[in-house]
Backbone as CSV, one residue per row, in Angstrom:
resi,resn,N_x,N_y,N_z,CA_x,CA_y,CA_z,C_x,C_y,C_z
1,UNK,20.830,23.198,2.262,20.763,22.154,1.254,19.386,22.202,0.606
2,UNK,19.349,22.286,-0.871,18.103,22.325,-1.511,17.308,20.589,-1.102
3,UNK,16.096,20.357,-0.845,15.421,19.501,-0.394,15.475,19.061,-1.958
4,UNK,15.530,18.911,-2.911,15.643,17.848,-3.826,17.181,16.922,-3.902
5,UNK,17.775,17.894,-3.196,19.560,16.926,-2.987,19.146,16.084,-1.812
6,UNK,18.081,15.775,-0.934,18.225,15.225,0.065,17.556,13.390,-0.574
7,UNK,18.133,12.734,-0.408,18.422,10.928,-0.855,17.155,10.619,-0.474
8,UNK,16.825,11.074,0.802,15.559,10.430,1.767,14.484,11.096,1.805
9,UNK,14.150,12.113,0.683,12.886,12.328,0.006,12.610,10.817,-0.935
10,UNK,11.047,10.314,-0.481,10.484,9.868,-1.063,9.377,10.019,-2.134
11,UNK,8.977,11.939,-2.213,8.075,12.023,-2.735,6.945,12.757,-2.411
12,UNK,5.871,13.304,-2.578,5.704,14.435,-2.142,3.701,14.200,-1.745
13,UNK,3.566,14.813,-0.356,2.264,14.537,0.195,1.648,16.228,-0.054
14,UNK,0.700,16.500,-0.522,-0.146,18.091,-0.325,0.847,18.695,-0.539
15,UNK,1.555,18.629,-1.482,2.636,19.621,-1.937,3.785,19.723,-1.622
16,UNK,4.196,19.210,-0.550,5.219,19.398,0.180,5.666,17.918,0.279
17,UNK,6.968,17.863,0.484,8.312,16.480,0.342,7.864,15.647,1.576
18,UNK,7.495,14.287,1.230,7.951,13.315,2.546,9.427,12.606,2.368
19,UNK,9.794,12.555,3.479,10.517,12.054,3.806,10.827,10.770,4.379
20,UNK,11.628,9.526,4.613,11.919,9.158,5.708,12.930,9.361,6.644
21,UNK,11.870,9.103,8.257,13.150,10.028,8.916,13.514,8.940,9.944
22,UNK,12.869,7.483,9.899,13.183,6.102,11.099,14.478,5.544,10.263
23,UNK,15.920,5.193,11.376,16.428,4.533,11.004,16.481,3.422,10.132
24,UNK,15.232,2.825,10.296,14.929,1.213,9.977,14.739,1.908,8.116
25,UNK,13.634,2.727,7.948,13.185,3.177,6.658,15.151,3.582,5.693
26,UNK,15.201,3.901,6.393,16.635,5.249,5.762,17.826,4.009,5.622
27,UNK,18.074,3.214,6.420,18.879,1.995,6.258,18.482,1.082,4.931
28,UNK,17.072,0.971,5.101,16.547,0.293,3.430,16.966,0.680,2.322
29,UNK,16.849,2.069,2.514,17.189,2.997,1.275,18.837,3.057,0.797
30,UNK,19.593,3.174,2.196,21.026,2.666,1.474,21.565,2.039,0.951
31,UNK,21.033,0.732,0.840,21.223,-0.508,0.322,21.826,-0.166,-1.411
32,UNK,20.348,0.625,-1.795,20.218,1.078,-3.242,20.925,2.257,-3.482
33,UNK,21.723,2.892,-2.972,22.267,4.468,-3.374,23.482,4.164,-4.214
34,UNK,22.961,4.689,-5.013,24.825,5.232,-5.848,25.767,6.038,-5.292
35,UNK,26.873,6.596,-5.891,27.461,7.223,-5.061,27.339,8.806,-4.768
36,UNK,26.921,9.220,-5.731,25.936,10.681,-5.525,25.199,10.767,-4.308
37,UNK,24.411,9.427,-4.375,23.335,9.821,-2.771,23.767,9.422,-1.814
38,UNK,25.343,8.920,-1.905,25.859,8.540,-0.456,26.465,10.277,-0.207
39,UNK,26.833,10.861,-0.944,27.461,12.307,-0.965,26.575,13.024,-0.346
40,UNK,25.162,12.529,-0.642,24.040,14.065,-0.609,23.707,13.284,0.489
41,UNK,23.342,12.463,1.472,22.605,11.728,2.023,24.119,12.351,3.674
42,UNK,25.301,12.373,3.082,25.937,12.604,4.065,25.658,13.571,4.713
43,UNK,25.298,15.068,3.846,25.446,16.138,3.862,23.662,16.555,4.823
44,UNK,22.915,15.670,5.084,21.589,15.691,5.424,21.485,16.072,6.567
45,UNK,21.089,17.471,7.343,21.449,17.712,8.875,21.014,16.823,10.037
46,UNK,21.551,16.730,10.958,21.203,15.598,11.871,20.924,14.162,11.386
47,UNK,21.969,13.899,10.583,21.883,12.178,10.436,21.963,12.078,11.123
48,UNK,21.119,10.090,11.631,21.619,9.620,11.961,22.969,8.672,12.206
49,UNK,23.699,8.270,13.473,24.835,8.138,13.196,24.945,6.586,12.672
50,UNK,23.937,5.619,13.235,23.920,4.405,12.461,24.013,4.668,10.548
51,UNK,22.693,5.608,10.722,22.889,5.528,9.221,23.851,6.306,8.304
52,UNK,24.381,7.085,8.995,25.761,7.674,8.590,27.062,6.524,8.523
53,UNK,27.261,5.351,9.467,27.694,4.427,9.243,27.206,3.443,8.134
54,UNK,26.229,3.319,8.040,25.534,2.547,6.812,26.064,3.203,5.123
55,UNK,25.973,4.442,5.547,26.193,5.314,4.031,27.782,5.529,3.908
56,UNK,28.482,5.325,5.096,30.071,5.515,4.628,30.046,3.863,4.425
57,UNK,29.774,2.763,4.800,30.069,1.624,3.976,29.451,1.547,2.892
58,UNK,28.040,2.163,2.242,27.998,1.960,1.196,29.447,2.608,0.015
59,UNK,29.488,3.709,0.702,30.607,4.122,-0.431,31.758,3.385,-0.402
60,UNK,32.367,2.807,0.589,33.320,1.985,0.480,33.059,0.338,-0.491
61,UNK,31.844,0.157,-0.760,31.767,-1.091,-1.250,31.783,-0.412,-2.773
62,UNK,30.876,0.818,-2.792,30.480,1.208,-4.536,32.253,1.735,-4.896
63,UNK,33.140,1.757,-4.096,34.612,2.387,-5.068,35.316,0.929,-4.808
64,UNK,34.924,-0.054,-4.721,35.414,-1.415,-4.373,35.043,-1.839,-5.716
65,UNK,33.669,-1.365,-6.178,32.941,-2.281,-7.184,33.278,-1.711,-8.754
């Protein structure tokens, strides 16, 4: 997966991508995803599984809405 498809880039320290990688951070961030970054955010190796639960209800609320 190219690191610009990944949702939980925040932005970039000495050149290189930060990330968040704490549940607590990555749960914040779902709140706000469209449905693109629930797609790309799935696809992120070793999710977590909370937040893999967090990101399949976001998509269930954004095809609700």
């Amino acid at each position: 997966m190219a690191e610009h498809a990944n949702p939980f880039i925040t932005g970039m320290v000495n050149g290189r991508p930060y990330q968040s990688v704490t549940v607590e951070d990555r749960l914040a961030m779902v709140v706000r995803f469209t449905a693109a970054q629930c797609e790309a955010a799935l696809a992120v190796p070793n999710l977590q599984k909370t937040v893999k639960t967090a990101v399949e209800r976001r998509q269930r609320k954004l095809t609700k809405a």
